[in-house]
C-alpha positions as CSV (number, residue, x, y, z in Angstrom):
1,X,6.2,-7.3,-24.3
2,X,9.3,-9.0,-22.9
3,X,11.6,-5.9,-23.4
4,X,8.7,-3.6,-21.9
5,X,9.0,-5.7,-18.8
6,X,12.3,-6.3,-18.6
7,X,12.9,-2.5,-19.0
8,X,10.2,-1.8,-16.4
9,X,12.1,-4.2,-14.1
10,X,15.8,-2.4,-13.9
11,X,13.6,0.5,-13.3
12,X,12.0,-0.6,-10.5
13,X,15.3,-2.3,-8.8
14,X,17.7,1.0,-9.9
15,X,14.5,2.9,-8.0
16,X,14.0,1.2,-5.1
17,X,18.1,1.0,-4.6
18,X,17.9,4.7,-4.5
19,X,15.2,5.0,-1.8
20,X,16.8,2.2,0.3
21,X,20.4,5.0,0.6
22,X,17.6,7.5,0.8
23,X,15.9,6.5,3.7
24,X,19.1,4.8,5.5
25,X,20.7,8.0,4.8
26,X,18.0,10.4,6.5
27,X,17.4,7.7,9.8
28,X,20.9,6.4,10.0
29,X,23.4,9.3,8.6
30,X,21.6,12.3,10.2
31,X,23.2,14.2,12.7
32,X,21.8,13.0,15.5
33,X,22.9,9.9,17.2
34,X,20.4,6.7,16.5
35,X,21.7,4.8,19.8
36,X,20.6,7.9,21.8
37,X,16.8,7.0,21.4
38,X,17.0,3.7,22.7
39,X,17.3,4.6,26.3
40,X,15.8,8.3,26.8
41,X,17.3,9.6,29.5
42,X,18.2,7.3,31.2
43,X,21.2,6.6,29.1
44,X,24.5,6.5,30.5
45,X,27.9,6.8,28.6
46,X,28.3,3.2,28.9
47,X,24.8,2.2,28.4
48,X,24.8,3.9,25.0
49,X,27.9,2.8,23.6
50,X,26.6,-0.8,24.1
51,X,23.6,0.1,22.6
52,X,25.2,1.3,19.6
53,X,27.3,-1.8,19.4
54,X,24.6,-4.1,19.6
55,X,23.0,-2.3,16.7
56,X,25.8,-1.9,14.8
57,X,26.4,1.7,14.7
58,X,29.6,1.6,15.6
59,X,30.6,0.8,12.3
60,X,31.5,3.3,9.1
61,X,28.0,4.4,7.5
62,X,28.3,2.5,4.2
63,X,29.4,-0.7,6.2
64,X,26.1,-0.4,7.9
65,X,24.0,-0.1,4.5
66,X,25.9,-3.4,3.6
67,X,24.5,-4.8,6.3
68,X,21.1,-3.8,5.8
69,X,21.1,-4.7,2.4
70,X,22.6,-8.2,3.0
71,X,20.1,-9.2,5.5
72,X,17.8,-9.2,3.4
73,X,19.7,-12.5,1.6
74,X,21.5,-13.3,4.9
75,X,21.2,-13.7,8.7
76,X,22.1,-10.7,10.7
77,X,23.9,-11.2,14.0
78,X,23.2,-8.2,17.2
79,X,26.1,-7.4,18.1
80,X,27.8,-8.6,14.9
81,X,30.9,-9.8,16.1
82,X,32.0,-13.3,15.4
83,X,34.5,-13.6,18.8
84,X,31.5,-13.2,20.8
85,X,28.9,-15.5,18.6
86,X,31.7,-18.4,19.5
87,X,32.2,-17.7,23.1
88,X,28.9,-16.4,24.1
89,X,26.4,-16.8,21.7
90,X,23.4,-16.7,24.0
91,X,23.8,-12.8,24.2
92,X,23.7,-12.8,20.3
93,X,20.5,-12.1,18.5
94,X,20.2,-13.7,15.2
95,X,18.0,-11.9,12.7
96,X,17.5,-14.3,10.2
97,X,16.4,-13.9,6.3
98,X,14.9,-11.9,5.0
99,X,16.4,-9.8,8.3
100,X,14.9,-6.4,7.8
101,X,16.0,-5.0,10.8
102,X,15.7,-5.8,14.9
103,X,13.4,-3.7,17.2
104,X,15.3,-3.4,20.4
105,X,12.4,-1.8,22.1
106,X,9.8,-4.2,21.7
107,X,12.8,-7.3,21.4
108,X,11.5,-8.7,18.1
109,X,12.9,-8.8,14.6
110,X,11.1,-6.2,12.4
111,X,10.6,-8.8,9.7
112,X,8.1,-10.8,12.7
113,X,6.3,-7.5,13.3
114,X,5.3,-6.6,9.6
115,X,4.7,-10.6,9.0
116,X,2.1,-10.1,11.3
117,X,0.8,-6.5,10.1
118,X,1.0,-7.2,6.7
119,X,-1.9,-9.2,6.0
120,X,-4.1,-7.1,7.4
121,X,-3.0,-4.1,4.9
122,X,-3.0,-6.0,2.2
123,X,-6.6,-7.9,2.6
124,X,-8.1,-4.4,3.9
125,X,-6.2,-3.1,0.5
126,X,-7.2,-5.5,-2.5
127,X,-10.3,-5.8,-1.0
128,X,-11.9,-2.0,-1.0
129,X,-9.7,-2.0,-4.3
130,X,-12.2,-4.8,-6.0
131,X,-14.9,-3.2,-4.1
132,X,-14.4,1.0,-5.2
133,X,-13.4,0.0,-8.8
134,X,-16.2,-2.4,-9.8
135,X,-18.6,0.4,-8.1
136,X,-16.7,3.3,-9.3
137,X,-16.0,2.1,-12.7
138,X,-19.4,0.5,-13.4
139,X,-21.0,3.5,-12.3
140,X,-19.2,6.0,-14.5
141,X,-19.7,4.0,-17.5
142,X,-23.4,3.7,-16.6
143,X,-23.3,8.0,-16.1
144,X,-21.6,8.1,-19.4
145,X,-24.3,6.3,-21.5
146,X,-26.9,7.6,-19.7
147,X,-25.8,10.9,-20.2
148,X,-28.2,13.9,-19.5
149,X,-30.9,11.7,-17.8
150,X,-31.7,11.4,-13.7
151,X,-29.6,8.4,-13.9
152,X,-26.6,10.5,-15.1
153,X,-27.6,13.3,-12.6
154,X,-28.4,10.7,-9.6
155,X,-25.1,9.2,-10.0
156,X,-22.8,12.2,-10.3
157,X,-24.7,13.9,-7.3
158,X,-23.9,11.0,-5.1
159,X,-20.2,10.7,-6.5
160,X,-19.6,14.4,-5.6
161,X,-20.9,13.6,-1.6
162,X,-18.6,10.9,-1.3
163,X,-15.6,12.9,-2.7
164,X,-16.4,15.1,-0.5
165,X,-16.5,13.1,2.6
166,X,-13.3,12.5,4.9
167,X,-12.2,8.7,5.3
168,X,-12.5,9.0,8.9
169,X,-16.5,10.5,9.2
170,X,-17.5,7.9,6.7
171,X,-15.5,4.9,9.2
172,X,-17.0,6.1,12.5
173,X,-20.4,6.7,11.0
174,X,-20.2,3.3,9.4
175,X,-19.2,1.6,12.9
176,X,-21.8,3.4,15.0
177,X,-24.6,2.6,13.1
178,X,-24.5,-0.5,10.8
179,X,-22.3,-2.4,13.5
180,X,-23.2,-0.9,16.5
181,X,-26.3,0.5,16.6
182,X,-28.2,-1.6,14.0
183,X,-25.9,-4.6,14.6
184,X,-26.6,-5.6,10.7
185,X,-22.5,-6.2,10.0
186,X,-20.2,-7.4,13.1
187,X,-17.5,-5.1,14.0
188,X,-14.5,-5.6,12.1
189,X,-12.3,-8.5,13.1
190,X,-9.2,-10.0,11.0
191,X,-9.3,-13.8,10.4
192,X,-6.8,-15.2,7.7
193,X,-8.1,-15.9,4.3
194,X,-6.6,-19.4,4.4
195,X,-8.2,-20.2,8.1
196,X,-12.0,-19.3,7.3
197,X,-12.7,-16.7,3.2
198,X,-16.1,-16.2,5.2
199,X,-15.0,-14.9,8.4
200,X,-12.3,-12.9,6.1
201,X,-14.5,-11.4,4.0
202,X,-17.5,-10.5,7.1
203,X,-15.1,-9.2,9.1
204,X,-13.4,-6.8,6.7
205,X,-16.7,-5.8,4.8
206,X,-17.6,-2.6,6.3
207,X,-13.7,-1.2,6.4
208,X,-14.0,-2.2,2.7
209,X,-17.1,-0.4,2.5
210,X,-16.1,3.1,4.1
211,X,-12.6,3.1,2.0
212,X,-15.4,2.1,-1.3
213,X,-17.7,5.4,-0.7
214,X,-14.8,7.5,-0.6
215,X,-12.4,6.5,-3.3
216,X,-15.2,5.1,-5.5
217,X,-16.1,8.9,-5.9
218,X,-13.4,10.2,-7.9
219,X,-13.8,6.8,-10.6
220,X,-17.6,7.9,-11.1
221,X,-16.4,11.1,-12.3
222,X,-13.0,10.2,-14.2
223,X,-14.8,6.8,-16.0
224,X,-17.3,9.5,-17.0
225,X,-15.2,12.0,-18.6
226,X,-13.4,9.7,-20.4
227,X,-16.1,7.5,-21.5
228,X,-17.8,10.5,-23.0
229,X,-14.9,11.6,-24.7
230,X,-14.3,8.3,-26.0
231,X,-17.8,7.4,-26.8
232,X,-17.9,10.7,-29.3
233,X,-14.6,9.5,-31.7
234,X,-14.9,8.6,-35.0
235,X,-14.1,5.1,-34.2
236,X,-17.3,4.7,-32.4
237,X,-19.6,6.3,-34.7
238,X,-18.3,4.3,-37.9
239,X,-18.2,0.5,-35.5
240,X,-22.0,2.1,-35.1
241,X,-22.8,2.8,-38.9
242,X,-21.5,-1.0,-39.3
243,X,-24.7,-2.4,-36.9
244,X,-22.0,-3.4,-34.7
245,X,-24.3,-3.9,-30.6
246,X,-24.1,-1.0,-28.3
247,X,-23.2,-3.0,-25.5
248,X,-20.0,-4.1,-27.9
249,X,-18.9,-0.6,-28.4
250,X,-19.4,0.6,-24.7
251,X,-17.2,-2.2,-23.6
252,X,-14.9,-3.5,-26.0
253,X,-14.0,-0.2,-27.5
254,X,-14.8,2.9,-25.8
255,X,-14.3,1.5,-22.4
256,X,-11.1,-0.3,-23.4
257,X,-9.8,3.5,-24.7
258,X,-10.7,4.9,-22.0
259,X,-9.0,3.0,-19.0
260,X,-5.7,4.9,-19.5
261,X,-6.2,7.2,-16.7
262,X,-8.2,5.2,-14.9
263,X,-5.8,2.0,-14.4
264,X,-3.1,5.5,-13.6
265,X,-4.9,6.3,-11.1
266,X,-5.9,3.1,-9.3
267,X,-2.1,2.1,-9.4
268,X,-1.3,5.3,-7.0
269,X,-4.6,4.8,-5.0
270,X,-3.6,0.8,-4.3
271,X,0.0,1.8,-3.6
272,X,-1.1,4.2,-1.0
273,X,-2.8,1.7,0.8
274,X,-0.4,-0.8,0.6
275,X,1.7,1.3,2.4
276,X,-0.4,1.6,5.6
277,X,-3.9,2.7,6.7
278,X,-3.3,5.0,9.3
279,X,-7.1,6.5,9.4
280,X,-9.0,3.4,8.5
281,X,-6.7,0.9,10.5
282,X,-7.2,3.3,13.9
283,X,-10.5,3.7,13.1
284,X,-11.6,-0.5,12.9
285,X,-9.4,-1.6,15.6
286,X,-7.2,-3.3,12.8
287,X,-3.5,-4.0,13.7
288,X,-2.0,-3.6,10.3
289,X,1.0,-1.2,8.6
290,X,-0.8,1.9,9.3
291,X,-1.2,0.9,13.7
292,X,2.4,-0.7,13.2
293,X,4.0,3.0,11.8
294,X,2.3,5.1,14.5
295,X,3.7,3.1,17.4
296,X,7.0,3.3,16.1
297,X,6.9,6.9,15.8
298,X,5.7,7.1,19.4
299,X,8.2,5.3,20.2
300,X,10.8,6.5,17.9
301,X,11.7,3.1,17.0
302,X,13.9,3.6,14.0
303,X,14.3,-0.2,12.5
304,X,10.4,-0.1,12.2
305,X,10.0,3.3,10.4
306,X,13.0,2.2,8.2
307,X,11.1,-1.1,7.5
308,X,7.3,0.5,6.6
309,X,9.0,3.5,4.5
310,X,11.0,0.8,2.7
311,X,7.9,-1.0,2.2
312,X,5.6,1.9,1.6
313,X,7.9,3.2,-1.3
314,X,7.9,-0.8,-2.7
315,X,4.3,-1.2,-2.6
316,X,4.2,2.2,-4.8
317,X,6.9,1.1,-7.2
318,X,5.2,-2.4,-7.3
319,X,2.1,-0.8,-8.1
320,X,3.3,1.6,-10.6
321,X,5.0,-1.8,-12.6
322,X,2.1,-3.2,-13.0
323,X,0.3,0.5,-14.5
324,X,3.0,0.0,-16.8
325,X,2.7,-3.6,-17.6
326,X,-1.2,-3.6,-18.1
327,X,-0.4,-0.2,-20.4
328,X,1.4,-2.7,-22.6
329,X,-1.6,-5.0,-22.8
330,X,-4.1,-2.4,-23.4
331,X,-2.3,0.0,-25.5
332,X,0.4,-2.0,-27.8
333,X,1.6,0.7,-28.3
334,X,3.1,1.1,-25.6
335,X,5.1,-1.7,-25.7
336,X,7.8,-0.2,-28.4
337,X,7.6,3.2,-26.3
């Protein structure tokens, strides 16, 4: 198991090093000038040059990755030049560490701005994650034993509605009925888990609940294929011949077989939204990754978009690790692959 995740590991830093030059590269190296979307038109000669001093463009391309990547250990200086940080150093900006970046446009460091949006993500995230996969999962097993009866049919019917229903009707009808209409859940507000886990958990319920109906749909079905698959091995018929329980074989065995493709597909589902929530985020009000990355494409504010595609492309790499480590708990197999 060590060697699986120390393996899994230099993947995941050789992988991420390559979409760090990737990104920098498309942002940074394109043809266009970066410094020339920090003033519109406004710009002047002069006005732009010092705007690409202070961000340290003026600098070769693979100097300027350096920086970026050293930020992240060390405190970046805007404009980085030391002569000036000792004779003027109140028209320096420090970044400090983990520096990922300063927004000139809205004159904070990038690191402040997802500090404050990334909580939101990631409690909107984990909990419609717990939420869709205890309802998706449990319901697919229950299809699966059930097979053939109304239960079976009842549940598949409903799974195929909610596949087929877009994030964004299932939010606003959500938000116009149960919150304002009815008034039986408060519209969504975001409280810190640490500050109030009530207020935290009633004030993210129904975003948890929209994201739920949709993505819960496709684990009704997939729990159910596989489960019927695996409930029809060899395996399972001889633990039965034994007089081992039928609850035992449903979830030690058969469910345990068939969580392959389900923990695959959670991993890509969880990454997704720890990347942003653009629909769900605009929909509730919520300030999180999702509201951060469409006002820095409005405002073509390039540190930002660097900062959420970076983190985007971690939180799918992050989530994929962890596939690969719980493959290696489930299947041992897996762990000499």
């Amino acid at each position: 198991m060590i060697s699986l995740i120390i393996r899994r590991l230099a993947a995941v830093v050789g992988m991420l090093f390559v979409i760090s030059i990737i990104t920098f590269g498309i942002f940074f190296a394109a043809p266009n000038d970066p410094a020339s979307l920090t003033c519109g038109r406004e710009c002047t000669v002069e006005t732009l040059e010092a705007n690409r001093i202070a961000m340290g463009l003026d600098k070769p391309i693979t100097v300027q990755y350096a920086n970026m990547v050293k930020g992240l250990f060390t405190d970046r200086y805007y404009p980085d030049d030391p002569v000036l940080r000792e004779r003027a150093p109140e028209t320096v900006v420090v970044c400090e560490a983990p520096c990922l970046g300063y927004s000139f446009l809205k004159q904070k460091e990038v690191s402040s701005l997802v500090a404050d949006a990334l909580p939101v993500t990631v409690s909107l995230a984990l909990g419609a994650f717990v939420l869709w996969m205890i309802v998706g999962v449990g319901a697919g097993v229950l299809a699966a034993t059930r097979r053939g009866s109304w239960i079976d049919r009842g549940l598949v019917g409903a799974a195929l509605i909610g596949y087929s229903l877009p994030t964004f009707f299932v939010g606003l009808l959500f938000l116009t009925f149960i919150s304002i209409r009815w008034g039986w859940l408060p519209i969504p507000y975001y409280t810190p888990f640490v500050e109030d886990p009530l207020a935290w958990a009633t004030g993210l319920i129904l975003p948890w609940s929209a994201l739920a109906v949709v993505l819960a749909a496709g684990y009704v079905r997939l729990s159910r294929a596989y489960m019927i698959e695996s409930l029809g091995e060899d395996y399972i018929r001889t633990a039965r011949a034994k007089g081992v329980r039928e609850r035992s074989i449903t979830v030690k065995h058969a469910l345990r077989a068939s969580l392959t493709p389900v923990i695959t597909m959670a991993g890509l589902d969880l990454g997704g939204l720890l990347g942003g929530m653009i629909v769900t985020e605009q929909i509730f009000g919520l300030r999180g990754l999702g509201q951060l990355a469409i006002d820095a494409v409005t405002n073509v504010d390039l540190p930002v978009i660097v900062a959420v595609v970076l983190i985007a492309a971690t939180a799918y790499t992050l989530a994929n690790l962890a596939v690969d480590l719980i493959y290696g708990i489930i299947d041992p197999r897996v762990r000499h692959a």
